[in-house]
C-alpha positions as CSV (number, residue, x, y, z in Angstrom):
1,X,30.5,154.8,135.2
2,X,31.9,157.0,137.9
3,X,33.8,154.5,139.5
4,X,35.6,153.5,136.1
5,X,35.8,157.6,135.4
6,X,37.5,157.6,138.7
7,X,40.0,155.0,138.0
8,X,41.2,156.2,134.8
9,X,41.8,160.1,136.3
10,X,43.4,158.4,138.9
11,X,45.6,156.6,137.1
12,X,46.5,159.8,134.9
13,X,47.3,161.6,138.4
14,X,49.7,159.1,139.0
15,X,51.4,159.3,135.7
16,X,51.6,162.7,136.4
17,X,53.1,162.7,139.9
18,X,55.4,159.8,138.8
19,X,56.9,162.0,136.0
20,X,57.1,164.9,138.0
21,X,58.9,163.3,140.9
22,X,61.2,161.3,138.5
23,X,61.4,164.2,136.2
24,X,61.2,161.7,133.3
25,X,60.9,163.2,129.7
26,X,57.3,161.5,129.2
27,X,53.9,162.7,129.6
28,X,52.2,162.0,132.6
29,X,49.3,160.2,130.6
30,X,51.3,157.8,128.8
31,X,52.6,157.0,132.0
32,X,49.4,156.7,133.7
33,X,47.8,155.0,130.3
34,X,51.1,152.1,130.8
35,X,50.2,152.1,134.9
36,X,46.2,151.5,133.9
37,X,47.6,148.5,131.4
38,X,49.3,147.0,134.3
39,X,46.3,147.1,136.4
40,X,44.0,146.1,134.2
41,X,46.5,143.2,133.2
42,X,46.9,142.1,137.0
43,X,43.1,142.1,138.1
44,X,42.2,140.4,134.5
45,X,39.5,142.7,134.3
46,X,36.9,141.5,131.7
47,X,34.9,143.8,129.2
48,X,32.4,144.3,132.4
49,X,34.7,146.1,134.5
50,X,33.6,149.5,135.3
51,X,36.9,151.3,133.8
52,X,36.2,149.3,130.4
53,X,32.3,150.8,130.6
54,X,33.8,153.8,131.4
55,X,36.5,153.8,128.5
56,X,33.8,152.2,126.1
57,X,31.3,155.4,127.2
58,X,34.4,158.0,126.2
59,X,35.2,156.7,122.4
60,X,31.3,156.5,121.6
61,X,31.8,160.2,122.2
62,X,35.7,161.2,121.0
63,X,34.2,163.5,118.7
64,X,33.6,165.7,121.3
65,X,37.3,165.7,122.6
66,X,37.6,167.7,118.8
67,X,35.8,170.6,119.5
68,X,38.5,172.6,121.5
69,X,41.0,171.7,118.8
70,X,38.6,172.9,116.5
71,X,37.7,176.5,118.1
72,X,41.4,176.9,118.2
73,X,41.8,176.4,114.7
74,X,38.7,179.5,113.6
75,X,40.4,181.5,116.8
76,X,43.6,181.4,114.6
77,X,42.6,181.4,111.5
78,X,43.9,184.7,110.3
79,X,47.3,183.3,111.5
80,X,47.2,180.4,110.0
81,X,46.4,182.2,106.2
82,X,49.1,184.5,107.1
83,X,51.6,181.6,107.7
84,X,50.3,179.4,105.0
85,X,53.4,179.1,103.2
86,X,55.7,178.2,106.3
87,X,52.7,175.5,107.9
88,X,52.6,174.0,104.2
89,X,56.4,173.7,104.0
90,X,56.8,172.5,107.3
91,X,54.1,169.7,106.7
92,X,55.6,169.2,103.4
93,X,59.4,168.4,104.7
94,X,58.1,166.7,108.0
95,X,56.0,164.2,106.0
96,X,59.5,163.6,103.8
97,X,61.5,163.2,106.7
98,X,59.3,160.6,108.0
99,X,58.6,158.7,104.8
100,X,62.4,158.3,104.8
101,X,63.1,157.6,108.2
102,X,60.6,154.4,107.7
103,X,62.3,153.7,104.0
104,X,65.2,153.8,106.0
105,X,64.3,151.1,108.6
106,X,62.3,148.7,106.3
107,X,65.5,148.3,104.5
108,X,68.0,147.7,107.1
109,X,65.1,145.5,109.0
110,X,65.3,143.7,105.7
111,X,68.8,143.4,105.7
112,X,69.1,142.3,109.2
113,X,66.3,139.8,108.5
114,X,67.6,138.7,105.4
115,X,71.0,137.6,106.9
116,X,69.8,135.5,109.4
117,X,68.3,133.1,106.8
């Protein structure tokens, strides 16, 4: 378990010194979680390999990973009742905006698709 531990900080450090250096407008982790893919990809690693153990260990447990999130949310809860309004709104129109952008791309995906037969 610690050796697979070990391997995924390591590969987040990475990330993180690869964006830094490059000064590339991606987190660090995604870059580290694409590096780890690659490895994992390359040494064919089966579902005994120390860093799948390790990763398997960590979702039997991601509800833990909530409990910061959720302290922040009771820390600012008079906040967040005093800026209902604008946090509904915003949810409200971001959800729209979304919903249209893929309404938007279905329909020329369909197009595009639809031509080429």
């Amino acid at each position: 378990m610690i050796s697979g531990l070990t391997w995924l900080l390591a590969c987040q450090l990475v990330g993180e010194v690869l964006v830094r250096l490059t000064d590339a407008p991606v987190p660090g982790p995604v870059v580290g979680m694409v590096l780890l893919f690659v490895l994992l990809q390359v040494r064919r690693s089966g579902d005994d390999a120390t860093v799948v153990r390790a990763a398997d260990g960590l979702l039997r447990h991601l509800q833990l990973l909530f409990v910061p999130a959720g302290v922040g949310v009771v820390v600012y809860l008079g906040t967040l009742r005093d800026q209902a309004l604008p946090i509904a709104v915003a949810l409200l129109l971001s959800w729209l905006v979304g919903l249209a952008a893929v309404a938007g791309v279905t329909v020329a995906l369909e197009r595009l698709v639809g031509r080429g037969r």
